[in-house]
N, CA, C and O atoms as a Tripos MOL2 file, in Angstrom:
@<TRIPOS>MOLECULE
protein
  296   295    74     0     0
PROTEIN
NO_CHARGES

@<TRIPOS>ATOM
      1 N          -7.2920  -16.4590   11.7120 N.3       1 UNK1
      2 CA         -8.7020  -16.1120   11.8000 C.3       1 UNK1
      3 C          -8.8910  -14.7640   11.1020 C.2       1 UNK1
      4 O          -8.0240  -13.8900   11.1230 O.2       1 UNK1
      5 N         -10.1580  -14.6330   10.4350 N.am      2 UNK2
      6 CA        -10.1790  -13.2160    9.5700 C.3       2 UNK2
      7 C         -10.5540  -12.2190   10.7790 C.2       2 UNK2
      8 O         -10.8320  -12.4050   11.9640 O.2       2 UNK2
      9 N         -10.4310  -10.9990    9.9010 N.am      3 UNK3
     10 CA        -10.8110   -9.6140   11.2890 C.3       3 UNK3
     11 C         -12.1150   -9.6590   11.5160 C.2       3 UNK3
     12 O         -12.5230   -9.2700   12.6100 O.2       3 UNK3
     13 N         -13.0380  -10.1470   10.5220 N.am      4 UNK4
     14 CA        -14.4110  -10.4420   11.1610 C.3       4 UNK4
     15 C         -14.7370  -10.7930   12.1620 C.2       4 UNK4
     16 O         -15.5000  -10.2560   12.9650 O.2       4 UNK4
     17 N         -13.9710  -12.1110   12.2400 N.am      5 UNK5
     18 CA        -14.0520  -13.0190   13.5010 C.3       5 UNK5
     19 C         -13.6050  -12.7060   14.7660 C.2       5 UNK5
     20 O         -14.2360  -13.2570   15.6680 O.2       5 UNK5
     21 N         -12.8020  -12.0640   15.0590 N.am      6 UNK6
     22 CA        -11.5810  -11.3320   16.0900 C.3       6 UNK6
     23 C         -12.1730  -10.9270   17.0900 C.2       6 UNK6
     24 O         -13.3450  -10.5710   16.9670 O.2       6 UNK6
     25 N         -11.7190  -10.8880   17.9770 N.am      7 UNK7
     26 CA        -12.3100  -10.1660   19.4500 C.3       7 UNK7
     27 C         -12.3070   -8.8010   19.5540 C.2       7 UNK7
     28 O         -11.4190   -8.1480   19.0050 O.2       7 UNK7
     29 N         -12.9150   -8.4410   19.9920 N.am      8 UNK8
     30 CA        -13.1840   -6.3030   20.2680 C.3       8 UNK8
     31 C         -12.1060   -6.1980   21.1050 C.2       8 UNK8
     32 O         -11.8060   -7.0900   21.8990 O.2       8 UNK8
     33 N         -11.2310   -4.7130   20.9320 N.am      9 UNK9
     34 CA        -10.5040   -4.7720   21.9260 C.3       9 UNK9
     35 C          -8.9820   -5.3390   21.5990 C.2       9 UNK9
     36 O          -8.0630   -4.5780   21.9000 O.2       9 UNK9
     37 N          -8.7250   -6.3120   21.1470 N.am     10 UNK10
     38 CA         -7.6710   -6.8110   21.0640 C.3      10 UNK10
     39 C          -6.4400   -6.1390   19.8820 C.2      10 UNK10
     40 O          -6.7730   -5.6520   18.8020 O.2      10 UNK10
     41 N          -5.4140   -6.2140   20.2250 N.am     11 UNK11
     42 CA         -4.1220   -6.4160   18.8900 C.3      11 UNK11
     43 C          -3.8680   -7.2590   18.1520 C.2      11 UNK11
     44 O          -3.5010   -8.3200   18.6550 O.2      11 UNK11
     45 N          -3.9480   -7.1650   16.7040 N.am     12 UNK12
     46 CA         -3.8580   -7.7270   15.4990 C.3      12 UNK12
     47 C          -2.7630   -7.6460   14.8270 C.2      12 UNK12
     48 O          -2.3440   -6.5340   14.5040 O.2      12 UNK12
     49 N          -2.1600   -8.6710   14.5230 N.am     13 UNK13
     50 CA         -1.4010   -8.5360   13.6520 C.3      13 UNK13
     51 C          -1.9180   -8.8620   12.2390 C.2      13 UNK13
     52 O          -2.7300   -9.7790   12.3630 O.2      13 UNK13
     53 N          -1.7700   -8.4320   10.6950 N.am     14 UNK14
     54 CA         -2.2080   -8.8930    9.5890 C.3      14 UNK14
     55 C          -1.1580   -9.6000    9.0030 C.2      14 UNK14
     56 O          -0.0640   -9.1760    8.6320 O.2      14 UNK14
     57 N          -1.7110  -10.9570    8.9550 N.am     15 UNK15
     58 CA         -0.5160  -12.0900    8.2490 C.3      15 UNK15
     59 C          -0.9450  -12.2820    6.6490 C.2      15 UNK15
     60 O          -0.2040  -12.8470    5.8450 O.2      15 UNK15
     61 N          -2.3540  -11.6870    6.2760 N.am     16 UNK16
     62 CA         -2.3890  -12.0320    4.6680 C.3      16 UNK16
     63 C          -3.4640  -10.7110    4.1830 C.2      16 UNK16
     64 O          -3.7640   -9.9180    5.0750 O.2      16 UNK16
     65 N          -3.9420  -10.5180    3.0150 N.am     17 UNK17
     66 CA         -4.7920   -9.9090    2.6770 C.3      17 UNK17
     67 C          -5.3380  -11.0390    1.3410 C.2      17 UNK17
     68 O          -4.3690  -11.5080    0.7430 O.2      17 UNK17
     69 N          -6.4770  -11.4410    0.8980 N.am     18 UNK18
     70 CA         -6.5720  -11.8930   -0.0880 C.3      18 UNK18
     71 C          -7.1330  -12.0590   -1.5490 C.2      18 UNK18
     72 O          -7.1370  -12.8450   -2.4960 O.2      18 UNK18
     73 N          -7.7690  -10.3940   -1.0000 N.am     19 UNK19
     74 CA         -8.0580   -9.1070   -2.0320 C.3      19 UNK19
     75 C          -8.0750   -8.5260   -2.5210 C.2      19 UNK19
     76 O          -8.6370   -7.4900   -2.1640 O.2      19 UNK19
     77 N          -7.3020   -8.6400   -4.2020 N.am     20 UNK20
     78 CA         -6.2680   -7.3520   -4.7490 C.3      20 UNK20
     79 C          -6.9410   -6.0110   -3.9060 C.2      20 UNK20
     80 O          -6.3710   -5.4350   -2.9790 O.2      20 UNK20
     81 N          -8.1390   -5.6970   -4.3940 N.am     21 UNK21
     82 CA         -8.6880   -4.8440   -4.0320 C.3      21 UNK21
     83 C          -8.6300   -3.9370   -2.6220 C.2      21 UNK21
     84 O          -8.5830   -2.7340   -2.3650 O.2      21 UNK21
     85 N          -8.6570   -5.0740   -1.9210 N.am     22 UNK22
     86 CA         -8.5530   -4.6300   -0.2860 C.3      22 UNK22
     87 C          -7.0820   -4.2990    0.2580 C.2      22 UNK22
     88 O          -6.7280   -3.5560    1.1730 O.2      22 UNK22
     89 N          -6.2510   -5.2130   -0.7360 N.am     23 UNK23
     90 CA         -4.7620   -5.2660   -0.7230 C.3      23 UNK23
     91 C          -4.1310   -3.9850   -1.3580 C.2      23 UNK23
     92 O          -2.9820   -3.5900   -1.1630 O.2      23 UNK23
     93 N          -5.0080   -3.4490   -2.0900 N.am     24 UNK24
     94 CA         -4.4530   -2.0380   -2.6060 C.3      24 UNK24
     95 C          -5.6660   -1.1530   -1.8510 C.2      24 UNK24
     96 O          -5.8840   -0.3210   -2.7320 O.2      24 UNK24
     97 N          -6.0690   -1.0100   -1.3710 N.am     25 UNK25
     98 CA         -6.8150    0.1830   -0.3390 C.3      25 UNK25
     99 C          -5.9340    0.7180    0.6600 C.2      25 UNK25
    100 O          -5.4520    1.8340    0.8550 O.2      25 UNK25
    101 N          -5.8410   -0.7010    1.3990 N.am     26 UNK26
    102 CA         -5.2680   -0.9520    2.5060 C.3      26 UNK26
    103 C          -3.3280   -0.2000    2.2120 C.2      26 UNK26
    104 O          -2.7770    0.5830    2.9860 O.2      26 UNK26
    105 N          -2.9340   -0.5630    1.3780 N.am     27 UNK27
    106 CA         -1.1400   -0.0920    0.8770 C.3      27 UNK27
    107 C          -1.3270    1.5990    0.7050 C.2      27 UNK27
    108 O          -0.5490    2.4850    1.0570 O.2      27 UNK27
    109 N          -2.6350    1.7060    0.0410 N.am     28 UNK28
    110 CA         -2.7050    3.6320   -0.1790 C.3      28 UNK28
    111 C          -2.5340    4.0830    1.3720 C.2      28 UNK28
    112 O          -1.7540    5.0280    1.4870 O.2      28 UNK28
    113 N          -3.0830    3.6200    2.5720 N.am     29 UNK29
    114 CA         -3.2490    3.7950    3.6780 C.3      29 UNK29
    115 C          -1.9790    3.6460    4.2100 C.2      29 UNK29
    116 O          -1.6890    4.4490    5.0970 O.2      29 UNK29
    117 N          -1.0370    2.7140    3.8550 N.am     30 UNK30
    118 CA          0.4300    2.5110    4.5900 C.3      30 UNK30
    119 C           0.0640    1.3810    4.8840 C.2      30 UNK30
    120 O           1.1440    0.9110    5.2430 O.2      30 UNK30
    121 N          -0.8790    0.3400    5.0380 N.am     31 UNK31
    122 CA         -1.0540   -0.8910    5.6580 C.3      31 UNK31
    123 C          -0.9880   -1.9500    5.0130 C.2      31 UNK31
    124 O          -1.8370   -2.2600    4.1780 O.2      31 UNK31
    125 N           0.3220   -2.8670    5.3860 N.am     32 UNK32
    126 CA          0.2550   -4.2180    4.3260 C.3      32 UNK32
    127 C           0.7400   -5.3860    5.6570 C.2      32 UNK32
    128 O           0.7080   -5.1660    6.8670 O.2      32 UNK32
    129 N           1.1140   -6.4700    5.0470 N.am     33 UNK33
    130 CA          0.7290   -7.6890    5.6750 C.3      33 UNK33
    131 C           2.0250   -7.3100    6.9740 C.2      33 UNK33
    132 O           2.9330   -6.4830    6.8950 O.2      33 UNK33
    133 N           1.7480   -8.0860    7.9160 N.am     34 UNK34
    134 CA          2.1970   -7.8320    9.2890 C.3      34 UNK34
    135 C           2.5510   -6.3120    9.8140 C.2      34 UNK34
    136 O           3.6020   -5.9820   10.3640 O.2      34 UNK34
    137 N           1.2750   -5.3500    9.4760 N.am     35 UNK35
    138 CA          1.2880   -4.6200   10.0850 C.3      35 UNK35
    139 C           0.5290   -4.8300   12.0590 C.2      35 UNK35
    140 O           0.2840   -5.9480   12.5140 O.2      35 UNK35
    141 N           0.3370   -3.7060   12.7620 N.am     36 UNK36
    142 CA         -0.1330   -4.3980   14.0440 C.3      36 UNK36
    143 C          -1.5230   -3.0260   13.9070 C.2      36 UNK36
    144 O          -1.3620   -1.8380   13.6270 O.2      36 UNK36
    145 N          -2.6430   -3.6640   14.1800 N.am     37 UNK37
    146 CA         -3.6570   -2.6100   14.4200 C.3      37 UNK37
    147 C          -4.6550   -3.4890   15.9540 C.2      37 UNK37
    148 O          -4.3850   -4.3820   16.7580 O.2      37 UNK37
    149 N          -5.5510   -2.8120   15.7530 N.am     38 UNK38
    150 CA         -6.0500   -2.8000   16.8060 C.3      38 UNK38
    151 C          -7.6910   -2.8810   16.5780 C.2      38 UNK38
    152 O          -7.9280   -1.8780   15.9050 O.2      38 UNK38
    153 N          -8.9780   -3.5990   16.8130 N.am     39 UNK39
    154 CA         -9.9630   -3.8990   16.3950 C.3      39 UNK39
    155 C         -11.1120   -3.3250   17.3770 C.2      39 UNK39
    156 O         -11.6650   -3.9650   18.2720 O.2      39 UNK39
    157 N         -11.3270   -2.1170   17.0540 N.am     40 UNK40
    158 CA        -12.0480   -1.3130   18.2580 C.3      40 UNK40
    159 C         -13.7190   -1.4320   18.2250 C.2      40 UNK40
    160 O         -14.3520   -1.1820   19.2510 O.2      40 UNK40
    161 N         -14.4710   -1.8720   16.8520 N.am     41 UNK41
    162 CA        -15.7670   -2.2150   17.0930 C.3      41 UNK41
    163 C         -16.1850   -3.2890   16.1310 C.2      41 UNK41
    164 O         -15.4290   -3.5550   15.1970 O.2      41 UNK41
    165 N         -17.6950   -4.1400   16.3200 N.am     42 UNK42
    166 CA        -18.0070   -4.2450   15.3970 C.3      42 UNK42
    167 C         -19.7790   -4.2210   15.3790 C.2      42 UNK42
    168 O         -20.5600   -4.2990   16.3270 O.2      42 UNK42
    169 N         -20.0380   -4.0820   13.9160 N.am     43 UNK43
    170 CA        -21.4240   -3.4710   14.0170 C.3      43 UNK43
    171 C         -22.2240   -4.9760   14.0240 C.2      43 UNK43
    172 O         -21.7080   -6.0320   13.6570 O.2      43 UNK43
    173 N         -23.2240   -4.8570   14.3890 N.am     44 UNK44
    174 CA        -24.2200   -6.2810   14.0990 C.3      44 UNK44
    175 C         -24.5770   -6.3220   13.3830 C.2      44 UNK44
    176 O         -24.6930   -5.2390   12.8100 O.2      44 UNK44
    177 N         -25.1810   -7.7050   12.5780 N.am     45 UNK45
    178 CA        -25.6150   -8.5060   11.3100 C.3      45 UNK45
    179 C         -24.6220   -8.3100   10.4080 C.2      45 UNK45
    180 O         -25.2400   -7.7850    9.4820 O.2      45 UNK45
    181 N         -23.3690   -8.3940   10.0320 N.am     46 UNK46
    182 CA        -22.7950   -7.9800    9.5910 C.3      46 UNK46
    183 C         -22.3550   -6.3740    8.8270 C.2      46 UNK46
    184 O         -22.2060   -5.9140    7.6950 O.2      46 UNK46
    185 N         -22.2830   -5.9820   10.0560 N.am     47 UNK47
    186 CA        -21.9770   -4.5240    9.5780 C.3      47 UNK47
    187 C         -20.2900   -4.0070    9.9870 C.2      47 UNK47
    188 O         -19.4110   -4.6120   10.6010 O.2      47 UNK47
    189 N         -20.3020   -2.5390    9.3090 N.am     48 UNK48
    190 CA        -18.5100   -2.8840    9.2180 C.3      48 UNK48
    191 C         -17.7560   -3.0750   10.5410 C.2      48 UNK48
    192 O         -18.3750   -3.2480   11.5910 O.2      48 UNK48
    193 N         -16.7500   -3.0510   10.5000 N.am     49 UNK49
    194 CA        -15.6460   -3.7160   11.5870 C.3      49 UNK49
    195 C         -14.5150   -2.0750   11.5410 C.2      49 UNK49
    196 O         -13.7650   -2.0670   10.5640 O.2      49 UNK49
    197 N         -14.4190   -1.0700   12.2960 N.am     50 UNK50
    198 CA        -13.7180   -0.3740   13.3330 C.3      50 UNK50
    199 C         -12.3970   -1.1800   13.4050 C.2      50 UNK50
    200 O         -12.4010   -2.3770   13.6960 O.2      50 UNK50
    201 N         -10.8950   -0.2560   13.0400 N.am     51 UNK51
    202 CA         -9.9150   -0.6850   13.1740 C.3      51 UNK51
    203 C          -9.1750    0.7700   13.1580 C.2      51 UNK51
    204 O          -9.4790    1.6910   12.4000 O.2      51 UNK51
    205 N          -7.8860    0.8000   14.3930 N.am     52 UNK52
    206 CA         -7.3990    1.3020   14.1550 C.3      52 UNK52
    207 C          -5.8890    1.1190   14.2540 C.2      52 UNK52
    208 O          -5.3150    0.3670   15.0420 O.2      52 UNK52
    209 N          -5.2990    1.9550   13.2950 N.am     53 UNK53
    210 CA         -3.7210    1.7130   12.4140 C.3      53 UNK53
    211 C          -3.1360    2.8800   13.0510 C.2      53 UNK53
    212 O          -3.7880    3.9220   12.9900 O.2      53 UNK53
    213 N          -1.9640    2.8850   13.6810 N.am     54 UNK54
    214 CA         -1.6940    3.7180   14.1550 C.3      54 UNK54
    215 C          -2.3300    5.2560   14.4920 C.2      54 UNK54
    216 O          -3.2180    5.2140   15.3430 O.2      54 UNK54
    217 N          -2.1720    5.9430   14.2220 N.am     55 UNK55
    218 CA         -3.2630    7.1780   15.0900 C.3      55 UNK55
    219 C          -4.2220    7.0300   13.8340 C.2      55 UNK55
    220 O          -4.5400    8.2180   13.7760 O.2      55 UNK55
    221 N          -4.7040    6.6210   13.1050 N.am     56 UNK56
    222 CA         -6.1910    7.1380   12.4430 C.3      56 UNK56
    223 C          -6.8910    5.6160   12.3770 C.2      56 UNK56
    224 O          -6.3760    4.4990   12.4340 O.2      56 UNK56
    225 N          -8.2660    6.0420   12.2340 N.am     57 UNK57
    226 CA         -9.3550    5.2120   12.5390 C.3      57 UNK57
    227 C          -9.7590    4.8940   10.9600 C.2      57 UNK57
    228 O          -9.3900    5.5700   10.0010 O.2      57 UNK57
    229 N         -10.7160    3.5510   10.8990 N.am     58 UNK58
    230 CA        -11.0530    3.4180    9.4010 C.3      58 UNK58
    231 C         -11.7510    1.8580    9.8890 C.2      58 UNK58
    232 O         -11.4160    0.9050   10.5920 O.2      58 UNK58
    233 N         -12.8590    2.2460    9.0860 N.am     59 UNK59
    234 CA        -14.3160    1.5570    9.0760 C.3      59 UNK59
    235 C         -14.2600    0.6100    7.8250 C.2      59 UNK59
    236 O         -14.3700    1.1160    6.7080 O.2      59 UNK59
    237 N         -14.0690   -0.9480    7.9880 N.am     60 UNK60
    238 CA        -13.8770   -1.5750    6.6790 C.3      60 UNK60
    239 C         -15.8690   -2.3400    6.8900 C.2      60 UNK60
    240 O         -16.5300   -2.5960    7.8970 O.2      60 UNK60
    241 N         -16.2100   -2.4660    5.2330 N.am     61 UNK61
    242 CA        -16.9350   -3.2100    5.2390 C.3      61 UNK61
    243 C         -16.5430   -4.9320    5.7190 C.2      61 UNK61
    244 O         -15.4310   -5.4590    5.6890 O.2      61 UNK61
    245 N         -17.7470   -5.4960    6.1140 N.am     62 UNK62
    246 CA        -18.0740   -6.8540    6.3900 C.3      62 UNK62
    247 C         -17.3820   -7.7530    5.8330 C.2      62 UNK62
    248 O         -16.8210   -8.6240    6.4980 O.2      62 UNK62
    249 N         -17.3020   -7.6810    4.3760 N.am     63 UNK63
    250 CA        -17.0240   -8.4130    3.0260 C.3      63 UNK63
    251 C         -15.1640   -7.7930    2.9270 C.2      63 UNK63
    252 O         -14.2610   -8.6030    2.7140 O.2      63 UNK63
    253 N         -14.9890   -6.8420    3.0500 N.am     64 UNK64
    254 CA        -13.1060   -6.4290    3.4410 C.3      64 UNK64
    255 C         -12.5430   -6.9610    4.4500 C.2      64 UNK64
    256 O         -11.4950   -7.5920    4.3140 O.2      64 UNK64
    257 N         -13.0380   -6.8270    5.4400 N.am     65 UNK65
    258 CA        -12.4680   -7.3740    6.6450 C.3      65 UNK65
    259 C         -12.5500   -8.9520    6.6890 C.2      65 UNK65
    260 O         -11.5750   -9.4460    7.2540 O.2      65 UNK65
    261 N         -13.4770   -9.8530    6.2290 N.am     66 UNK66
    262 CA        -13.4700  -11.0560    5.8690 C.3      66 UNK66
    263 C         -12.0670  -11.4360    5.1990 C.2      66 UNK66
    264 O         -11.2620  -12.2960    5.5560 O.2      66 UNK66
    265 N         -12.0190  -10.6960    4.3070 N.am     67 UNK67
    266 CA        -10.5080  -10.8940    3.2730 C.3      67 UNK67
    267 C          -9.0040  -10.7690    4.1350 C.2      67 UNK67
    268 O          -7.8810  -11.0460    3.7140 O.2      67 UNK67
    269 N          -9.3540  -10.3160    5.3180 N.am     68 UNK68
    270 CA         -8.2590  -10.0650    6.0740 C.3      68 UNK68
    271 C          -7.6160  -11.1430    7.3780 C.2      68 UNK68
    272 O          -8.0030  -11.1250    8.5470 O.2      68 UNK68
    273 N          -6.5650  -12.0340    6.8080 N.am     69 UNK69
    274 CA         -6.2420  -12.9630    8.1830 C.3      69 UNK69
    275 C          -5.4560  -12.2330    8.8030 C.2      69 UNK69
    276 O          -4.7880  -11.3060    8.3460 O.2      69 UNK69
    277 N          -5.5220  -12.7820   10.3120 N.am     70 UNK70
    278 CA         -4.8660  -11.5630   11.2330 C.3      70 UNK70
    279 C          -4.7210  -13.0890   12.3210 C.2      70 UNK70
    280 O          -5.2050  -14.2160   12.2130 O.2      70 UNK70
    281 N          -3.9280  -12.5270   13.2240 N.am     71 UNK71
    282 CA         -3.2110  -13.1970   14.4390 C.3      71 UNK71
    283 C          -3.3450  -12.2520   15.8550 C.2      71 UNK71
    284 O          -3.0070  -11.0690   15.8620 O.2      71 UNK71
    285 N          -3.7160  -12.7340   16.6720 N.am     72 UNK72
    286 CA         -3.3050  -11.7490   17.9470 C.3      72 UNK72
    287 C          -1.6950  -11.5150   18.4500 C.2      72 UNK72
    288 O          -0.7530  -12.2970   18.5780 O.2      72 UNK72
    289 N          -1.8000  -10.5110   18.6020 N.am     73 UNK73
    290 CA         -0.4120   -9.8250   18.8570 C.3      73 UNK73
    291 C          -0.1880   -9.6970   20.4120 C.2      73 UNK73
    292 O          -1.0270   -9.3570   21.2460 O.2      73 UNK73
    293 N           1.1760  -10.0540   20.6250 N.am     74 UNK74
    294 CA          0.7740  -10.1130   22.5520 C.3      74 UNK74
    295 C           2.2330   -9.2940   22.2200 C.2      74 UNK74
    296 O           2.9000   -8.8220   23.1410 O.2      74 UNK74
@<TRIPOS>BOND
     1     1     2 1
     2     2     3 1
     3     3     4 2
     4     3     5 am
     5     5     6 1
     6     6     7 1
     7     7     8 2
     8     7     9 am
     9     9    10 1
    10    10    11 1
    11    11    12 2
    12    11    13 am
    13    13    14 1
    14    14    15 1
    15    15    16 2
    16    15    17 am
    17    17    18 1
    18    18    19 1
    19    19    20 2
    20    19    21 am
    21    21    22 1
    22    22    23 1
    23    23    24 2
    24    23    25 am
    25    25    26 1
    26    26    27 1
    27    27    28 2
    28    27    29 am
    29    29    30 1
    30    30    31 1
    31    31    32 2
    32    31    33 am
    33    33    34 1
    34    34    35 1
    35    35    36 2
    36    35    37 am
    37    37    38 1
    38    38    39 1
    39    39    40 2
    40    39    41 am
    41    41    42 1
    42    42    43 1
    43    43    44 2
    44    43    45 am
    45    45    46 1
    46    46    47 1
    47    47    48 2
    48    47    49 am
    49    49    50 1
    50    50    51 1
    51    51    52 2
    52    51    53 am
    53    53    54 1
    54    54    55 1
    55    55    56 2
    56    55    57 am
    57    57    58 1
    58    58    59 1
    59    59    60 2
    60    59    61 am
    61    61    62 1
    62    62    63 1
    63    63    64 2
    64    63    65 am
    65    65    66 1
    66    66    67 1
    67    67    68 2
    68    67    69 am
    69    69    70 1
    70    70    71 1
    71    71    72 2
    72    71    73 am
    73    73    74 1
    74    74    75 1
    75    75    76 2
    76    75    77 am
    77    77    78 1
    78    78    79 1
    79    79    80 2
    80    79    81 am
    81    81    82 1
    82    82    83 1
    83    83    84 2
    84    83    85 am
    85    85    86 1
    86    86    87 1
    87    87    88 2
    88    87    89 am
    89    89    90 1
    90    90    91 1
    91    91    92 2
    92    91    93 am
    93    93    94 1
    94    94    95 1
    95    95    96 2
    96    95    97 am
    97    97    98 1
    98    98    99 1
    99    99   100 2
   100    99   101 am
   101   101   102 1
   102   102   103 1
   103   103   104 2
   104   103   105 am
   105   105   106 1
   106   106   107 1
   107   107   108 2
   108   107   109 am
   109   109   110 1
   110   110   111 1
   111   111   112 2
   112   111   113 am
   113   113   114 1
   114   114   115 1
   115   115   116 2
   116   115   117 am
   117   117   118 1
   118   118   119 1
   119   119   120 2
   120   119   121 am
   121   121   122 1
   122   122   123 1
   123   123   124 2
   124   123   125 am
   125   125   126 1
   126   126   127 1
   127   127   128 2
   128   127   129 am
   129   129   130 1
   130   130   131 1
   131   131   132 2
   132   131   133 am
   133   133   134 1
   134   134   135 1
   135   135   136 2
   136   135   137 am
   137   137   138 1
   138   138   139 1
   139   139   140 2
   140   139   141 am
   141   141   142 1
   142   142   143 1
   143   143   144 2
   144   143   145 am
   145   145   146 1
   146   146   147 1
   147   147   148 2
   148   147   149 am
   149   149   150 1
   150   150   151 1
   151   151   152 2
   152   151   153 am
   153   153   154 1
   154   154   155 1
   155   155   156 2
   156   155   157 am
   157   157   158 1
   158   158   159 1
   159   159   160 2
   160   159   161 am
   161   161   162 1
   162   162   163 1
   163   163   164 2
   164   163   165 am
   165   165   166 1
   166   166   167 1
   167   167   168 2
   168   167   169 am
   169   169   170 1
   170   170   171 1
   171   171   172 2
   172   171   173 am
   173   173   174 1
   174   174   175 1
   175   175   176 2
   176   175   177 am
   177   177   178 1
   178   178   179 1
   179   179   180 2
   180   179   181 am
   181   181   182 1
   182   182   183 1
   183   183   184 2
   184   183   185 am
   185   185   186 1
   186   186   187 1
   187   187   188 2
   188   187   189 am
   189   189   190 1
   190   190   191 1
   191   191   192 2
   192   191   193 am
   193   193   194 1
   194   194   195 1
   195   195   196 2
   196   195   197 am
   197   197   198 1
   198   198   199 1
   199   199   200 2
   200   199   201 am
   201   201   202 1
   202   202   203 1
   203   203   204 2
   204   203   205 am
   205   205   206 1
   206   206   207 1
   207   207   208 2
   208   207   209 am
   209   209   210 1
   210   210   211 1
   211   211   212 2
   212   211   213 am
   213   213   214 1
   214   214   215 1
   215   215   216 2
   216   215   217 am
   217   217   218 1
   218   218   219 1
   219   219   220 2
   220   219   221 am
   221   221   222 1
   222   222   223 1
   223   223   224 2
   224   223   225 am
   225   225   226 1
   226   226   227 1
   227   227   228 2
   228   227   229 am
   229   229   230 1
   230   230   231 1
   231   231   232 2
   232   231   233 am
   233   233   234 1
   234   234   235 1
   235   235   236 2
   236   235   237 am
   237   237   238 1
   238   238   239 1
   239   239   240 2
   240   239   241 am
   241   241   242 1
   242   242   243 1
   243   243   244 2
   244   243   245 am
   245   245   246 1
   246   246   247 1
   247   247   248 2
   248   247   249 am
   249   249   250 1
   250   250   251 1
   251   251   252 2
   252   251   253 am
   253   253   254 1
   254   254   255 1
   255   255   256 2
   256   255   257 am
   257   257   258 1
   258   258   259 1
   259   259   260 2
   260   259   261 am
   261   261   262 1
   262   262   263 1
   263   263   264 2
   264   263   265 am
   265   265   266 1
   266   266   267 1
   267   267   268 2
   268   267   269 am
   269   269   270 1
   270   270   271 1
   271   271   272 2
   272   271   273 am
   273   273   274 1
   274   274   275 1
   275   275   276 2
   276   275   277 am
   277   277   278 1
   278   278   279 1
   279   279   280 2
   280   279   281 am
   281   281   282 1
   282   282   283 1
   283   283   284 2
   284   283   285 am
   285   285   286 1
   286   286   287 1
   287   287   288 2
   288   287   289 am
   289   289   290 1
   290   290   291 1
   291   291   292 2
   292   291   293 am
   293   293   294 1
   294   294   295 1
   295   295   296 2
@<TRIPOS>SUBSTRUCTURE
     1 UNK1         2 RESIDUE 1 A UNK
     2 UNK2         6 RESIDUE 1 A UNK
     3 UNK3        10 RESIDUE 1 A UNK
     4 UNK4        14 RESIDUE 1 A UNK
     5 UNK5        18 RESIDUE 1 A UNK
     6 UNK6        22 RESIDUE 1 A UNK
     7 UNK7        26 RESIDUE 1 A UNK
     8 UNK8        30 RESIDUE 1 A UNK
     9 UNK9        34 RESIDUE 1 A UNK
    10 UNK10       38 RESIDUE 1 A UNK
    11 UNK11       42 RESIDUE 1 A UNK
    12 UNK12       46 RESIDUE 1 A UNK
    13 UNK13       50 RESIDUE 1 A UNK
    14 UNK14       54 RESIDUE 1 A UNK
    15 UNK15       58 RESIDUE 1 A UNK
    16 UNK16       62 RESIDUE 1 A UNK
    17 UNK17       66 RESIDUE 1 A UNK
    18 UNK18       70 RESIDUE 1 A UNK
    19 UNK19       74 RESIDUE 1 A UNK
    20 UNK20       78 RESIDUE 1 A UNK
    21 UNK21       82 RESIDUE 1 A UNK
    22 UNK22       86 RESIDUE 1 A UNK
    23 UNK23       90 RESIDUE 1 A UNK
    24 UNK24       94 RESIDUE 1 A UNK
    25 UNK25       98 RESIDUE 1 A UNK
    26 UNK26      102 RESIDUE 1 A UNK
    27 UNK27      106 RESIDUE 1 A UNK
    28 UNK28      110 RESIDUE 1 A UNK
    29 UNK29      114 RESIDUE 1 A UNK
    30 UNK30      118 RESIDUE 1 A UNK
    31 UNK31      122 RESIDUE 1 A UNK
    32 UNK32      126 RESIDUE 1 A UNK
    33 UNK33      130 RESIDUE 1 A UNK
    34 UNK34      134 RESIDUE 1 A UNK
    35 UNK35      138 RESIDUE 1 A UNK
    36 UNK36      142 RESIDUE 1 A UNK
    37 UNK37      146 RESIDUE 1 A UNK
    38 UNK38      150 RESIDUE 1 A UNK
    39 UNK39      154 RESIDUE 1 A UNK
    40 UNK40      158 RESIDUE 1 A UNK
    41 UNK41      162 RESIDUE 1 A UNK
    42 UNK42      166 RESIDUE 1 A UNK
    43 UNK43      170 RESIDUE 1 A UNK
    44 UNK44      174 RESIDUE 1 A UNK
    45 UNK45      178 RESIDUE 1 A UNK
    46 UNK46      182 RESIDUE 1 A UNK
    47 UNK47      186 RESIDUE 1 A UNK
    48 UNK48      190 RESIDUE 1 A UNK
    49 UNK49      194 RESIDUE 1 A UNK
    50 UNK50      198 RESIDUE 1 A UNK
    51 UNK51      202 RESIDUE 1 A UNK
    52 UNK52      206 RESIDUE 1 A UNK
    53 UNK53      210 RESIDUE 1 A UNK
    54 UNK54      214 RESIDUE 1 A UNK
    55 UNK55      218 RESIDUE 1 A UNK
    56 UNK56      222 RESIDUE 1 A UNK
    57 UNK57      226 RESIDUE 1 A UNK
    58 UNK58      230 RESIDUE 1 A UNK
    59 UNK59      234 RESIDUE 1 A UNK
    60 UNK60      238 RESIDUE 1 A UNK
    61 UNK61      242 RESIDUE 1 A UNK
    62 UNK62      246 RESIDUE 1 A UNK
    63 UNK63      250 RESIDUE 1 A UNK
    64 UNK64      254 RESIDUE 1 A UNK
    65 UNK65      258 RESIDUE 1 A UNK
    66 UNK66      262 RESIDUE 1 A UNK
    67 UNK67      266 RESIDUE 1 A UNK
    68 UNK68      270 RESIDUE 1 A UNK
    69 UNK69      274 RESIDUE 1 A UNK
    70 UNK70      278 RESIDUE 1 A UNK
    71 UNK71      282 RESIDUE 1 A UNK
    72 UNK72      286 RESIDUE 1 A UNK
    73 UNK73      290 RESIDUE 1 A UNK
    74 UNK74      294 RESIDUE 1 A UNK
């Protein structure tokens, strides 16, 4: 399921990215596929999606986070 979709609150694991673009944002940051973050808001009508990666926070647009499949992490 993409991070769009995901529940508030929960642990994520990222199993793909499918965005050069988002796929190289995300690597400048340290974050590539099966990293574990954590999905702390999201805005309404599609507004961005709140994630955080180990201690720092980062606000992806609607359309990035779409690009992102993720798994819950138990």
């Amino acid at each position: 399921m993409n991070l769009s979709k995901q529940v508030i609150g929960k642990r994520l694991k990222i199993t793909s990215i499918t965005n050069e673009e988002v796929t190289t944002r995300l690597s400048e940051l340290g974050m590539f596929e099966g990293a574990i973050i954590k999905k702390l808001n999201q805005a309404p009508f599609s507004g961005p999606t709140l994630i955080q990666y180990n201690e720092f926070k980062l606000a992806l647009r609607f359309d990035e986070a779409s690009q992102i499949s993720t798994e819950i992490y138990e």
